[in-house]
C-alpha positions as CSV (number, residue, x, y, z in Angstrom):
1,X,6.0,-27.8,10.5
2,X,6.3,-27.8,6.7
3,X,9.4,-27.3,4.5
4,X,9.4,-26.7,1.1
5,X,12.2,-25.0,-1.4
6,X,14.6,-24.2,1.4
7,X,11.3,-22.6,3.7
8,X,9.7,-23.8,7.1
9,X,6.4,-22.9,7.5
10,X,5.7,-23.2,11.1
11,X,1.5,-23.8,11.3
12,X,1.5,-22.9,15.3
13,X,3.3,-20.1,15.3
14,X,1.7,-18.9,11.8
15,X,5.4,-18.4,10.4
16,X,7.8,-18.4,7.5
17,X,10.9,-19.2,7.9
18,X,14.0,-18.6,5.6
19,X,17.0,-21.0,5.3
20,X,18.9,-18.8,7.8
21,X,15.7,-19.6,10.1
22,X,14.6,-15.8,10.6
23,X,11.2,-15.1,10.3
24,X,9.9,-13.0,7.1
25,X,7.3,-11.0,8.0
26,X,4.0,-11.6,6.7
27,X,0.3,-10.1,7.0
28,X,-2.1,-12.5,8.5
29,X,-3.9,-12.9,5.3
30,X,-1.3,-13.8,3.2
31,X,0.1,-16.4,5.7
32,X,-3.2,-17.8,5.7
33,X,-3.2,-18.1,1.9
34,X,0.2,-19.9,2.3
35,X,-0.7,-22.5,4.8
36,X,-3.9,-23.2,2.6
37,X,-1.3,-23.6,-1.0
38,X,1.4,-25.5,1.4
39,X,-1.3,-28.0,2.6
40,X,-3.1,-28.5,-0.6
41,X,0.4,-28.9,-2.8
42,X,0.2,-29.9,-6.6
43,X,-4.0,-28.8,-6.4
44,X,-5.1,-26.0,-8.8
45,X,-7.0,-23.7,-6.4
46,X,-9.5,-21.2,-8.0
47,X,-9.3,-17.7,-7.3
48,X,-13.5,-18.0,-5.5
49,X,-11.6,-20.7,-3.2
50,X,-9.0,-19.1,-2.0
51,X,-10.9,-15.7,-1.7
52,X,-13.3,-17.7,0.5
53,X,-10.8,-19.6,2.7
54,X,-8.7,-16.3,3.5
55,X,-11.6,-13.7,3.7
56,X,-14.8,-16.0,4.7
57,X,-17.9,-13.9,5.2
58,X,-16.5,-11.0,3.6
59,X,-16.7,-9.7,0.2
60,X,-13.3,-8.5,-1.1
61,X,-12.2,-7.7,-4.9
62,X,-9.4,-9.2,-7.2
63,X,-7.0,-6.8,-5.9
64,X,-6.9,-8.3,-2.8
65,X,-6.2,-11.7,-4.3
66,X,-3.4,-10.4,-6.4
67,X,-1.7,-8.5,-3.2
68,X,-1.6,-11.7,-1.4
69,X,0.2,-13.7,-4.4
70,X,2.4,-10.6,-5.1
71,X,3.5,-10.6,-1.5
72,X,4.0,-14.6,-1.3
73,X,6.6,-14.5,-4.3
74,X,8.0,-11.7,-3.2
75,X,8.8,-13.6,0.3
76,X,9.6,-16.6,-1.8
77,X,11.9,-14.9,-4.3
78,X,9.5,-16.3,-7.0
79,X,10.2,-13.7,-9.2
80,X,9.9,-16.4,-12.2
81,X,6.8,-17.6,-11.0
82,X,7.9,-21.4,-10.2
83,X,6.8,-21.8,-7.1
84,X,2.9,-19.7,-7.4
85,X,2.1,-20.9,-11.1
86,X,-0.8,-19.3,-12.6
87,X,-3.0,-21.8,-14.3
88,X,-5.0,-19.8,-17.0
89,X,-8.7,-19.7,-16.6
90,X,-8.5,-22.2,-13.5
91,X,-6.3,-20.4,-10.8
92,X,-3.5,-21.0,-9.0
93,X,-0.9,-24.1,-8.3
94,X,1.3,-24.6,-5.3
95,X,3.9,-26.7,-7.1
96,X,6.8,-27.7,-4.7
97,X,7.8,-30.5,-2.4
98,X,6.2,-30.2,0.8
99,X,7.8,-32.2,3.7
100,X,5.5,-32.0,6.8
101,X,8.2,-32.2,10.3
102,X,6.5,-33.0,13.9
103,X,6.8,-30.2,16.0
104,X,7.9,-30.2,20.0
105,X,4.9,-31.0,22.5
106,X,6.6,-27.6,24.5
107,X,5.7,-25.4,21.6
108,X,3.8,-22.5,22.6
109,X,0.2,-22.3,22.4
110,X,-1.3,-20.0,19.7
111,X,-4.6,-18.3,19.8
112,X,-6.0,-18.6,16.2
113,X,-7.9,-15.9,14.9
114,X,-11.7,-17.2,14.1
115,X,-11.4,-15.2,10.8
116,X,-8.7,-17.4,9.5
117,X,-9.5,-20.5,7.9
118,X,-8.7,-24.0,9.6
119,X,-6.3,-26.1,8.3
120,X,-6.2,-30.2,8.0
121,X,-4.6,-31.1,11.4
122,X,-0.8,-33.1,11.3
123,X,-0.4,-36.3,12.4
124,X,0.6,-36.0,16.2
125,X,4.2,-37.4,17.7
126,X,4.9,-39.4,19.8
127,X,4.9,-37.6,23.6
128,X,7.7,-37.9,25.3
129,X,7.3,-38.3,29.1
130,X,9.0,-35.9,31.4
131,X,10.1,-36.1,34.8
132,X,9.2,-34.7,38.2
133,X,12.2,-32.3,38.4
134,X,11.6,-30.9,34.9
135,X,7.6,-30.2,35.6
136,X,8.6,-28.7,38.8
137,X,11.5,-26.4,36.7
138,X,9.1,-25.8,34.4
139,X,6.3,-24.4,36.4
140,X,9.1,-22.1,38.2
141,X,9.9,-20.4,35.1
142,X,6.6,-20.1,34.2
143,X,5.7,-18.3,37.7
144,X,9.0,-16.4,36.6
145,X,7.8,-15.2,33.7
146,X,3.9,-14.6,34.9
147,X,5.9,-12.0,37.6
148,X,8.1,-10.4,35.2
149,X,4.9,-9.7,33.4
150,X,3.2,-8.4,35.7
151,X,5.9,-5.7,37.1
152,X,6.7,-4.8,33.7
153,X,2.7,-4.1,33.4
154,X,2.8,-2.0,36.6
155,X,5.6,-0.3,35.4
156,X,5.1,0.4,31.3
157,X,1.6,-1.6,30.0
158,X,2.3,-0.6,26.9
159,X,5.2,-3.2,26.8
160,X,2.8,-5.9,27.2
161,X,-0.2,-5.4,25.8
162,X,1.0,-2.3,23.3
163,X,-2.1,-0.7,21.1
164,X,-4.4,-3.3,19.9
165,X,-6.8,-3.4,17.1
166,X,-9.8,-0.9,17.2
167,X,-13.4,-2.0,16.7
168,X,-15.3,0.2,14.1
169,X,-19.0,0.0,13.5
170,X,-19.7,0.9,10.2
171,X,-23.9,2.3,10.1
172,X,-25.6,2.0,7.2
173,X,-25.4,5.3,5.2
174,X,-28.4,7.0,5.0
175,X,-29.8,8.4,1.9
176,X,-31.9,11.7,1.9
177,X,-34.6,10.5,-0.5
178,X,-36.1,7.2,-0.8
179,X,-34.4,6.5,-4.9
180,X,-31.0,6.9,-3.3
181,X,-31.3,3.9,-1.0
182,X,-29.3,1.4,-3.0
183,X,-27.0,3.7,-4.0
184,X,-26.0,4.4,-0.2
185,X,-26.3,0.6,0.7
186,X,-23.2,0.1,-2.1
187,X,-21.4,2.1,-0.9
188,X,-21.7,1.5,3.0
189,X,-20.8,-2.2,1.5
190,X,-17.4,-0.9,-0.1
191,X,-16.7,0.9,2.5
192,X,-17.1,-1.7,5.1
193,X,-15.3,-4.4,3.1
194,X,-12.1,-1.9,2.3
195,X,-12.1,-1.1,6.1
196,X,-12.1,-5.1,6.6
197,X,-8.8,-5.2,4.9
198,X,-6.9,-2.9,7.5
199,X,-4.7,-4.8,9.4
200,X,-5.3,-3.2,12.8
201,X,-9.1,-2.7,12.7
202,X,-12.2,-4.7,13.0
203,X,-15.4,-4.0,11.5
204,X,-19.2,-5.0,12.2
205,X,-21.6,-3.5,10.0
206,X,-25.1,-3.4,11.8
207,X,-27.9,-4.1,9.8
208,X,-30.0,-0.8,10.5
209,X,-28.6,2.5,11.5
210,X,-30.2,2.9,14.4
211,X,-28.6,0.3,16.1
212,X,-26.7,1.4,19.5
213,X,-22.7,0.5,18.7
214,X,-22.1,0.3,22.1
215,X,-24.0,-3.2,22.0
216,X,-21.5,-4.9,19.6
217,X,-18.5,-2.8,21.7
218,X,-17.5,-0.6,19.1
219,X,-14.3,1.6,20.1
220,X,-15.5,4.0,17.4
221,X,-18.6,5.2,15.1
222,X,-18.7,5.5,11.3
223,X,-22.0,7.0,10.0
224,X,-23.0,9.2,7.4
225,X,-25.8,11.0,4.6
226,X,-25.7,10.5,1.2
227,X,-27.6,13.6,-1.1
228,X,-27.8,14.1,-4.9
229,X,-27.5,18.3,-5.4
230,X,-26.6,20.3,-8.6
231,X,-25.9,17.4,-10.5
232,X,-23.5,15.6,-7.9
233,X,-23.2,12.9,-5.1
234,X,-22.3,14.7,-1.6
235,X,-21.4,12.4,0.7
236,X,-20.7,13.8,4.7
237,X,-19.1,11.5,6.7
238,X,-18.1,11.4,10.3
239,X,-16.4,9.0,12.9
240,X,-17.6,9.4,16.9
241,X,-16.0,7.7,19.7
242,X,-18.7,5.7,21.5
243,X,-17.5,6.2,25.1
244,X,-17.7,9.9,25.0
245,X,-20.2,10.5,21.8
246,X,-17.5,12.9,20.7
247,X,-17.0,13.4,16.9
248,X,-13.6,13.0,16.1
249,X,-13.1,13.4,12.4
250,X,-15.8,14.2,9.3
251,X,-15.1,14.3,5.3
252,X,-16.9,15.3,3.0
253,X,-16.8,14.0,-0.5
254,X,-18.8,15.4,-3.6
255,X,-18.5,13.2,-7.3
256,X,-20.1,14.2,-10.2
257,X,-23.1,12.0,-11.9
258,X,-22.2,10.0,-14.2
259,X,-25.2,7.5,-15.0
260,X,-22.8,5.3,-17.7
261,X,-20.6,4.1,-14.6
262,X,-22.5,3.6,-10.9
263,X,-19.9,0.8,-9.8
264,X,-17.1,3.5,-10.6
265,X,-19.0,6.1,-8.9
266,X,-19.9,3.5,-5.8
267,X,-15.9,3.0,-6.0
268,X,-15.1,6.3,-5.7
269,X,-17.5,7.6,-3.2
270,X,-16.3,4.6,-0.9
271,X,-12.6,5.4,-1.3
272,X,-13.5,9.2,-0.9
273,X,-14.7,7.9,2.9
274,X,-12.2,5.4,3.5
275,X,-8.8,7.3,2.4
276,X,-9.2,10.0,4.5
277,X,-10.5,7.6,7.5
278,X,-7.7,5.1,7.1
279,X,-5.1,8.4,7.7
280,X,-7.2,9.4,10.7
281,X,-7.3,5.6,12.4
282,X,-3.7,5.2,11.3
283,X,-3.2,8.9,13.7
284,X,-5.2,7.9,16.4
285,X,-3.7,4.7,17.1
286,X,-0.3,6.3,16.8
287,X,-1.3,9.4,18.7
288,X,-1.2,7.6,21.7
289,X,2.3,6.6,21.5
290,X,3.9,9.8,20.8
291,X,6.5,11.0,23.1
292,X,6.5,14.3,24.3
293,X,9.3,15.6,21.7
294,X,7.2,14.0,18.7
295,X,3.3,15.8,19.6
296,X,1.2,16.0,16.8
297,X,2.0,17.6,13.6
298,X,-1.1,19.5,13.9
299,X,0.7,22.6,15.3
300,X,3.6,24.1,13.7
301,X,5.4,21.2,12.5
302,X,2.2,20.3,10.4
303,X,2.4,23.7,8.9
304,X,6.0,23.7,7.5
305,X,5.2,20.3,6.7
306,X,2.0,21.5,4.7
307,X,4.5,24.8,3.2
308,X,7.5,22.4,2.4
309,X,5.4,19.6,0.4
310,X,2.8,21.2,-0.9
311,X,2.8,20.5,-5.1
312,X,6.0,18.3,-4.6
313,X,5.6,16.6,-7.9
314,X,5.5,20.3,-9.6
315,X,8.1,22.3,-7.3
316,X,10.9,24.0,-8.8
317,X,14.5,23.7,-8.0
318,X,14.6,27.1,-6.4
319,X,11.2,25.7,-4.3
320,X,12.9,22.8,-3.3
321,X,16.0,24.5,-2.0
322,X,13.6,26.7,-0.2
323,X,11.7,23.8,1.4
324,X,15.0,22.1,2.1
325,X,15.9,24.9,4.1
326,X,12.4,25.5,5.8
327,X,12.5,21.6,7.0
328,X,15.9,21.1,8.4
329,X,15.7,24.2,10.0
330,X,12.0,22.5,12.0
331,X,14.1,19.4,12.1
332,X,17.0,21.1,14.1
333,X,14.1,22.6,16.5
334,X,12.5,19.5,16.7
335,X,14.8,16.4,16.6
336,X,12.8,13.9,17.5
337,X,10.0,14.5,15.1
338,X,9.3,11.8,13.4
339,X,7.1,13.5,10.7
340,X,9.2,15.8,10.1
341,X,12.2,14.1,9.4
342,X,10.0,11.7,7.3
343,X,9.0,15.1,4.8
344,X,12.6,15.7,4.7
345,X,13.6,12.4,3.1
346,X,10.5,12.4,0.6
347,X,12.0,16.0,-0.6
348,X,15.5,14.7,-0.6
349,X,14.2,11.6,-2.9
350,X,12.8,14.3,-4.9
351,X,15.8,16.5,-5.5
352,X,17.4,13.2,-6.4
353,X,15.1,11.8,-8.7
354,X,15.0,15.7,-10.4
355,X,18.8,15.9,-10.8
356,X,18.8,18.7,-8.5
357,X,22.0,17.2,-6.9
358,X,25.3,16.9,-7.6
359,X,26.6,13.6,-8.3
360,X,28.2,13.4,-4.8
361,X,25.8,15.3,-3.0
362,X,22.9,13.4,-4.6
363,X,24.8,9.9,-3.4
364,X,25.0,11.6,0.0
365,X,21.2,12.9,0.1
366,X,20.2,9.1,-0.8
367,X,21.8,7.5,2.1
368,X,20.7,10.3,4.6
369,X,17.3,9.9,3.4
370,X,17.6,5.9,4.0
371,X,18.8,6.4,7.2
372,X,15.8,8.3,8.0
373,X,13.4,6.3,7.0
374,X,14.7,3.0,8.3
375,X,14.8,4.8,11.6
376,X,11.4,5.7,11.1
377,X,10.4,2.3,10.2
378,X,12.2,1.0,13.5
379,X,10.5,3.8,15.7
380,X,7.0,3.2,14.2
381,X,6.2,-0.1,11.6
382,X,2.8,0.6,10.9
383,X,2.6,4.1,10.8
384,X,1.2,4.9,6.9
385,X,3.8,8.1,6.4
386,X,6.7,6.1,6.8
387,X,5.2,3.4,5.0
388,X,4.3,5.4,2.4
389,X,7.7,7.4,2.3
390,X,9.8,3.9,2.4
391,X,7.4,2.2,-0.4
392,X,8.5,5.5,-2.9
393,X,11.6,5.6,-2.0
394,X,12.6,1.1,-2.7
395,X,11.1,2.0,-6.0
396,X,13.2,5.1,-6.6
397,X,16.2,3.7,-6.3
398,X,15.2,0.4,-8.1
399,X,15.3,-2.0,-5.1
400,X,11.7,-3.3,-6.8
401,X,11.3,-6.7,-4.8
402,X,11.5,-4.8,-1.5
403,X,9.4,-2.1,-2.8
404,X,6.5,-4.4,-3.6
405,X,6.7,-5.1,-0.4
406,X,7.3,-1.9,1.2
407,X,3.8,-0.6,-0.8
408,X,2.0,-3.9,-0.3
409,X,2.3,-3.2,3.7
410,X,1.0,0.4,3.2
411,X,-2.2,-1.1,1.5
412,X,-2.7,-3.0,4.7
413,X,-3.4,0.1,6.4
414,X,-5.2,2.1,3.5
415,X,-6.3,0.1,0.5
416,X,-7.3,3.2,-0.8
417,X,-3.7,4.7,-1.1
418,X,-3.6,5.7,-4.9
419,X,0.2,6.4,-4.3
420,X,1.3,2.9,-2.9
421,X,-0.7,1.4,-6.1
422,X,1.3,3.7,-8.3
423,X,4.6,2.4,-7.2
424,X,3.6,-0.9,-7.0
425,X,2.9,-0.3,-10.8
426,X,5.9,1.3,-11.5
427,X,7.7,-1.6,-10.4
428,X,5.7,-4.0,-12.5
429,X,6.8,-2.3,-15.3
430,X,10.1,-2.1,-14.1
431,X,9.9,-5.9,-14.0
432,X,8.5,-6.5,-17.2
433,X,4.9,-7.4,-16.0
434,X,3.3,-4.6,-18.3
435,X,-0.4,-6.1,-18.0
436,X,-0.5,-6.3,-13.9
437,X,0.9,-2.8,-14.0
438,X,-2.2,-1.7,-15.9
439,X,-4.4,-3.4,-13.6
440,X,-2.6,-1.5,-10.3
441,X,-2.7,2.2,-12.5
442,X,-6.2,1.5,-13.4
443,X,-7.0,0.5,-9.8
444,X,-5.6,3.7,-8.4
445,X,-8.1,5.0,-11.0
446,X,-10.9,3.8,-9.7
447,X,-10.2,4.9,-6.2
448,X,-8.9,8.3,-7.2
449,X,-7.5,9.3,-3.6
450,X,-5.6,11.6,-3.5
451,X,-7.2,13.1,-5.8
452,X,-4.1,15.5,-6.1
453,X,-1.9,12.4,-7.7
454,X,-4.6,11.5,-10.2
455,X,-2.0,12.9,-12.5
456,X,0.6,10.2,-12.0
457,X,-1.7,6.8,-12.6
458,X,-3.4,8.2,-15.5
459,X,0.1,8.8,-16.9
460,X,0.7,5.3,-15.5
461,X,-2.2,3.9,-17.5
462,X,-0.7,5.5,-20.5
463,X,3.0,4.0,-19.9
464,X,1.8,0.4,-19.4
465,X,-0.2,0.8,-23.2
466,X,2.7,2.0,-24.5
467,X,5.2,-0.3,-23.0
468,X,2.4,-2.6,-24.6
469,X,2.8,-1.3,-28.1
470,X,-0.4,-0.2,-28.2
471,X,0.1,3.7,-28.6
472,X,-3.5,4.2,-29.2
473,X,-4.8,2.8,-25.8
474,X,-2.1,4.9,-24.6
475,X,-3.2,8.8,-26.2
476,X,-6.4,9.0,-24.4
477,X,-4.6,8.7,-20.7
478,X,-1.4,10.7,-21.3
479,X,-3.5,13.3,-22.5
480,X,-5.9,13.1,-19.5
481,X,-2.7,13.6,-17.6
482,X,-1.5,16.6,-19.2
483,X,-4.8,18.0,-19.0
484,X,-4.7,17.9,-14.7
485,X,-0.7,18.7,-14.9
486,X,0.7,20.2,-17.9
487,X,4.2,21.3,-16.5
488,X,5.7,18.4,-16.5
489,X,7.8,17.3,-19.6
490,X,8.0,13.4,-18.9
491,X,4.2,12.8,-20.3
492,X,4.8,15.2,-23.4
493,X,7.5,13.0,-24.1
494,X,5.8,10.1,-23.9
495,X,2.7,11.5,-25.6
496,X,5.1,12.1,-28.5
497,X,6.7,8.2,-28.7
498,X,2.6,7.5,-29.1
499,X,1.9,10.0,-32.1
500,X,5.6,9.2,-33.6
501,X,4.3,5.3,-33.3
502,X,1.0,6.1,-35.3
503,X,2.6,8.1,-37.8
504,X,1.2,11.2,-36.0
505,X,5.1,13.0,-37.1
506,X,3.6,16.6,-36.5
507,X,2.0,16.1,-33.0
508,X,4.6,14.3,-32.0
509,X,7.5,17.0,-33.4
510,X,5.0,19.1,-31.2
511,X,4.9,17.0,-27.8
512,X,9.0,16.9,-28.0
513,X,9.0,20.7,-28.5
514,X,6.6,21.3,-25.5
515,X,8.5,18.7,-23.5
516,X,11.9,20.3,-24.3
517,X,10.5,23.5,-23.6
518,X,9.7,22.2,-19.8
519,X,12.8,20.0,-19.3
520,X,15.6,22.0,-21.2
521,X,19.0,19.9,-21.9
522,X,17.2,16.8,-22.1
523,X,18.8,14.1,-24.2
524,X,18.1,10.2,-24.6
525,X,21.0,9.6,-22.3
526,X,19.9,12.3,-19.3
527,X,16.1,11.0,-19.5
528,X,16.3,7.0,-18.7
529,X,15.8,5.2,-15.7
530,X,18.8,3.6,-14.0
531,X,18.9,0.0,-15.6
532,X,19.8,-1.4,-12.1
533,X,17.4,-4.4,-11.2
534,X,15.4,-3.8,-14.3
535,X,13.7,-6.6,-16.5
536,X,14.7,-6.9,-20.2
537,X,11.8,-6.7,-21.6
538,X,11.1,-3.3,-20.0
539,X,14.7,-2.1,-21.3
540,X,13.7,-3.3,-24.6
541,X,10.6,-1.3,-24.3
542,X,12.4,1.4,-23.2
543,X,14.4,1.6,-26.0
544,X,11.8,1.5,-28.8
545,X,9.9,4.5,-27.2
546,X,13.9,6.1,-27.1
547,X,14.2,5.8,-30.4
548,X,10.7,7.0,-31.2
549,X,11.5,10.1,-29.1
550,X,14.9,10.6,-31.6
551,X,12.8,10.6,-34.3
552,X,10.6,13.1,-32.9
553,X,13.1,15.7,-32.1
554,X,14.9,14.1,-28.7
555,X,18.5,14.9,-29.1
556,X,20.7,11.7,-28.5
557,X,23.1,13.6,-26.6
């Protein structure tokens, strides 16, 4: 056992602890990264260390280095960064006082994961010697126990063992002609190693593609044909479940050539792949759970789902009072419906975030759409819609700590999801951290999935430059973002600050006009984010691009 800073850390059990002694609930991987700072405290560990300790044999990018340490401080409260200092150029430092406890002999035994690195072993206590009545009490509970087990298997297996991790084999992607053979062997890489990352899934990669999966026990299939055509990459995927041979989902993805950027390219031919197949692992392993008044949305639940959502980010207030209407009326046929209820709070969150409320009815639509989702969260934990719906909704309504961790979970299931690395950039800036908010907008980027929110990092991208003072890093990507969705007024308005900050007065005078012309009654005091939870440095931001905005034609009230 260690303590440090008010914390246990209980090595056996892999476990923080708060002060009140509940548990805070950790991925694997980033309690691994904390047992290896907590053991080697006051040591400046370098970022090729502690990616090889937590992800031996497996080649992973920055990102995943930075989503451990984000979700460490967030568990920590580090929010000041006393605890997880970064040392520049050298990596990271552990600095607190670690105490190391002896822990009970009785203490369960855990099975440790052979993935996970080992860690230095504590000195052992003393054993204290037992008597003849206590083994004899002890062995009765534990037949006790192995009973209870084994009639509550009979009865409901699913309490014991529940839905465990799935094995996929990923097969080397084929290439069509002999000159795309690297290409496809970068990309089976990505995709293997972002597969890797899923918290429920393990992945072997076979070396040739012919290999027979059912040798290395494979639950499922991945395989797939790359082909360059009319000037583009066409990827066609496909997942087959071994036992039966049947294919149970196919993608496929098509990328323009762009010889200046392969890695990008590789990136988003990967991430094309993997998105789609994270949602369809994430359905399968909850498919099997569903109870009969919560079936697949595939039928017509999926299709008012599908009417009600489609476009969100550019539906109208008469289109959202439609779709309103469309899902509670689904939701009244279908109660238990755990998807549906879930689209029902993201369009709620909308009409709040829009103004589309009234102040009291906007107050009530936030709590309802709460209690959904934490219902949601209770009935399913790892299923990547309510993830997804929760991590949007923390960051709406400016509760940013929780909502780094809220998104950081949903990465766990798809590190692909362009829309959990958007919020998780939001909040950076929301907290002041302008640069690693650029990293997570640029990293959506990259990934581009769903393509249908590229939109919203690029404007991202363009925020964090601006937020940055530099308004000229910033025109290139809020004009990308107009360019895929022009009827939105926030990036007009934020294209304007830029060209009123490089002394741009005309384009800027006609950004506010075009902005004004799509968001009619705005003022400086109707257009800024709550300040609730918000860093200083962002408010201060915030008001220099306000003030801008004046000066291009914003009225103040």
């Amino acid at each position: 056992m260690l303590r440090f800073s008010g914390f246990e850390l209980d090595r056996q059990r892999a476990e923080l602890r708060g002060a009140d002694g509940v548990a805070i609930k950790l991925r694997p991987k980033t309690i691994t990264m904390l047992i290896l700072f907590a053991t080697r405290s006051g040591r400046v560990l370098s970022k090729q260390e502690l990616m090889d300790a937590v992800w031996p044999n497996v080649h992973v990018g920055d990102d995943s280095l930075f989503q451990c340490i984000r979700e460490l401080r967030t568990a920590l409260g580090d929010d000041r960064r006393q605890i997880i200092k970064l040392v520049q150029g050298r990596g990271y430092l552990f600095d607190a006082e670690v105490t190391q406890m002896p822990v009970a002999p009785a203490s369960a035994t855990v099975q440790h994961d052979p993935d996970q690195p080992s860690t230095p072993a504590l000195p052992t206590p003393p054993v204290r010697r037992i008597g003849r009545r206590a083994v004899w009490a002890l062995a009765a509970a534990a037949v006790l126990v192995m009973g209870l087990a084994l009639v509550t298997a009979m009865v409901a297996p699913g309490l014991v063992t529940g839905r465990g991790p799935i094995t996929l084999a990923v097969m080397p992607i084929t290439a069509a002609e002999s000159d795309l053979a690297a290409m496809a062997r970068d990309v089976t890489t990505r995709l293997g190693d972002g597969l890797a990352k899923i918290d429920n899934v393990h992945v072997a990669t076979p070396q040739v593609a012919a290999q027979d999966a059912r040798t290395i026990k494979a639950d499922f299939v991945v395989s797939g044909e790359l082909l360059k055509r009319d000037g583009a990459w066409e990827l066609r995927a496909r997942m087959t479940r071994t036992a039966t041979g049947n294919i149970v989902w196919t993608v496929p993805v098509s990328l323009a050539i762009d010889d200046s950027d392969v890695l990008l390219q590789q990136s988003r031919l990967a991430a094309g792949v993997g998105h789609p197949l994270a949602l369809r692992i994430n359905a399968l392993l909850h498919a099997e759970q569903k109870p009969a008044s919560d079936q697949s949305t595939s039928g017509s639940a999926g299709v008012v789902i599908e009417q009600a959502m489609a476009s969100i980010t550019q539906t109208s207030q008469e289109r959202f009072a439609a779709s309103q209407t469309m899902l509670d009326k689904a939701l009244t046929d279908d109660p238990g419906n755990v998807d549906l209820a879930i689209a029902l709070a993201a369009l709620q969150l909308r009409g709040v975030q829009m103004v589309w409320y009234s102040a009291a009815d906007s107050a009530a639509a936030e709590r309802k759409a709460r209690a959904i989702l934490e219902r949601g969260l209770k009935l399913k934990p790892d299923y990547l819609p309510v993830l997804e719906a929760y991590c949007r909704f923390l960051n709406a309504t400016n509760e940013f700590v929780e909502s780094l961790v809220a998104c950081a979970r949903t990465l766990s299931f798809d590190p692909w999801n362009g829309v959990a690395l958007y919020h998780i950039g939001l909040t950076q800036l929301q907290l002041g951290r302008f640069e690693e908010a650029l990293v997570m907008f640029k990293q959506a980027d990259r990934f581009d999935t769903p393509r249908v929110s590229r939109w919203t990092w690029q404007l991202g991208a363009g925020m964090s430059y601006l937020f940055m003072g530099r308004a000229e890093d910033a025109l290139p990507w809020l004009q990308s973002s107009i360019a895929i969705t022009p009827a939105s007024g926030r990036p007009y308005m934020l294209l304007s600050a830029a060209y009123q900050q490089l002394g741009r007065h005309d384009e800027a005078k006609a950004a506010m006009d075009k902005a004004l012309a799509l968001r009619p009654g705005s003022n400086l005091n109707n257009i800024a984010p709550p300040p609730k939870n918000a860093n200083t440095a962002f408010l201060a931001a915030l008001g220099t691009i306000g003030r801008a905005n004046v000066a291009a034609g914003l009225p103040e009230r």
